[in-house]
Phi, psi and omega in degrees: 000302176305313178311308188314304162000293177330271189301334152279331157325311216288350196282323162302324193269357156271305189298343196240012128272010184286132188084354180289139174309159207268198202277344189266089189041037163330126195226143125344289156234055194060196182272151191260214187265318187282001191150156168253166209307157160310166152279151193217117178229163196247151176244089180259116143298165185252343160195190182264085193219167172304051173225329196260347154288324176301304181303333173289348186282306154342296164324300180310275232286335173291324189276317179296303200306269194324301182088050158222156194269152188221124168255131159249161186226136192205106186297114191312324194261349155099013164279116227282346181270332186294289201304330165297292202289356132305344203246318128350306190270344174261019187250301169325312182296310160097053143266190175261358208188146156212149159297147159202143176246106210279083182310332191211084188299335175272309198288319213270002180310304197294314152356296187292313197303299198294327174262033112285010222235284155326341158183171188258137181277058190248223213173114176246167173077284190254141186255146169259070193304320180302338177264166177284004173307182199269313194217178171234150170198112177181199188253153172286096178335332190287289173290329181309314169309298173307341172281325164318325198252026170235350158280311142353252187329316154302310214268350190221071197303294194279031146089194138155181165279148221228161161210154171217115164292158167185114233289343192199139135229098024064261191279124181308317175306337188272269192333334194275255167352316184269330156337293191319285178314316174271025164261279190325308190291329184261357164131340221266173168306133179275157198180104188294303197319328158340137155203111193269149169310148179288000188224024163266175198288158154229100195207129171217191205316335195261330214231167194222116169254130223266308212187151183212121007091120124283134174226356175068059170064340193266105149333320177275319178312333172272343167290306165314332231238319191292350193254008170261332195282343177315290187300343193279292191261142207214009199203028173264143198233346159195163213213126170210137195242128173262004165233133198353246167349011183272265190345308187269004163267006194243354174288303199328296185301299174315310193285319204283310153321341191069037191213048136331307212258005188195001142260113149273151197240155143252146190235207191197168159075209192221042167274136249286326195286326166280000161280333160281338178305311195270005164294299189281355192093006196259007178213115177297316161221163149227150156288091126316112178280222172186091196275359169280320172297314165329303203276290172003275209268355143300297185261004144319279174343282174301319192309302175303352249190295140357290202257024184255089169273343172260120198326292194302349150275311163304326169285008194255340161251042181245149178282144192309136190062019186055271209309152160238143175251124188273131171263148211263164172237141175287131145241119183248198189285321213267359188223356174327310200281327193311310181314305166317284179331278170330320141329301183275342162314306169301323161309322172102006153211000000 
């Protein structure tokens, strides 16, 4: 479905570029008496949740330094079709630049190649490694799973059987991530190439991880999916949700059980619900990227890379190896609140 998707988007997005602006300061209605127009770059999400507000505050603050217009987008329902046809209309509309974290990155090559064509292109959060975008900007996914998987391991010294939710693997940043972590419990040598199946077994002397989960962005799926393994397993010792919105539904589910007190929980990201779990103690740590940098050095980039007409200067502010790598963080009881704090500053309350 998504491949058709594909090939009717790439049909649309030529007839609705003919006459569209090159990559390099793209104006609206030209220059005015005061001046031509700002550069106007786009910030795209892979759905709408508090991790993409943080980035969007990022966003904001790069486009006032820089003095460029910045539109972002955050697809509601967190869907590759929400997400295309954004992606049609700001490449139409005749920016200069977009960001995009790639819902589905192998189906989306070709995609990606043609609105490279056309304005510059890179990938934050999740990378579209197979494509022509210019860079990535994010955390190494890979390892950000294995510092997941030393939080585990502090929060559960003996070991035991485990479960992990997760909204998609899809998406490269999801697949990465959830590796990381089962190659650090069992043990093995590393190697992002790795992709163990969501239903094969994964277990050696210490640790049993049972099941790995999809819920597709949906909240009541993650809730349905933590209350079967409740009712299934009566000997489950942690729960770890790798994406923003998991963790304080999986507090939720637990707590409603009455089994706090014998699941430990781990997250991945900063959502508000998951820093009071580990404030209060009902979530032990999370890995926290750091998505105010996502929107920031995202529209830094284009913006510069905008008013840059010369190929051997545009390639000069791009990074050795197409990444800039944002580095993720542990958080824990003894550093929550300094985080927090630091977080809403930025936010601005």
């Amino acid at each position: 479905m998504l491949r058709r998707s594909c090939i009717l988007f790439l049909a649309a997005l030529a007839v609705s570029l003919v006459g569209c602006g090159d990559k390099t300061n793209p104006v609206d209605a030209g220059p005015t008496d005061s001046g031509p127009s700002k550069p106007r770059v786009a910030f795209v999400t892979n759905c709408a949740v508090e991790f993409w507000t943080i980035a969007e505050a990022g966003a904001q603050a790069a486009a006032k330094a820089n003095d460029v217009d910045v539109l972002v987008r955050m697809p509601p329902n967190g869907t590759a079709e929400e997400q295309q046809r954004a992606l049609q209309d700001l490449v139409a509309s005749g920016v200069s630049g977009i960001a995009v974290s790639p819902k589905d990155p192998d189906n989306m090559t070709r995609l990606l190649d043609d609105i490279g064509k056309r304005c510059n292109l890179i990938t934050h959060d999740s990378d579209a490694p197979k494509s022509e975008r210019l860079c990535f900007i994010g955390v190494e996914n890979y390892e950000a799973g294995r510092m997941c998987g030393q939080l585990v391991e502090e929060a559960l010294p003996d070991g035991g059987p485990i479960v992990i939710i997760v909204g998609t693997l899809d998406q490269d940043n999801a697949r990465h991530r959830r590796q990381g972590l089962i190659d650090y419990l069992l043990g093995r040598e590393r190697d992002k190439t790795r992709f163990d199946k969501i239903d094969a077994v994964l277990e050696n002397d210490k640790w049993e991880i049972r099941a790995t989960s999809t819920d597709n962005f949906a909240p009541h799926m993650t809730k349905n999916v933590v209350q079967d393994w409740l009712t299934r397993w009566s000997d489950l010792k942690g729960m770890v949700g790798l994406f923003a919105y998991e963790p304080p539904i999986i507090v939720d589910a637990v707590k409603s059980a009455g089994r706090l007190d014998q699941i430990k929980i781990i997250g991945f990201d900063e959502d508000e619900g998951t820093l009071r779990g580990i404030q209060e103690g009902t979530v032990y740590g999370t890995v926290v990227q750091n998505p105010y940098e996502y929107g920031r050095q995202s529209v830094e980039l284009l913006a510069k890379l905008a008013r840059q007409p010369d190929e051997a200067k545009r390639q000069a502010l791009l990074p050795a190896g197409g990444v800039i790598v944002v580095p993720a963080r542990q958080i824990r009881k003894d550093n929550v609140d300094a985080y927090w704090a630091d977080l809403k500053q930025k936010l601005g309350r």
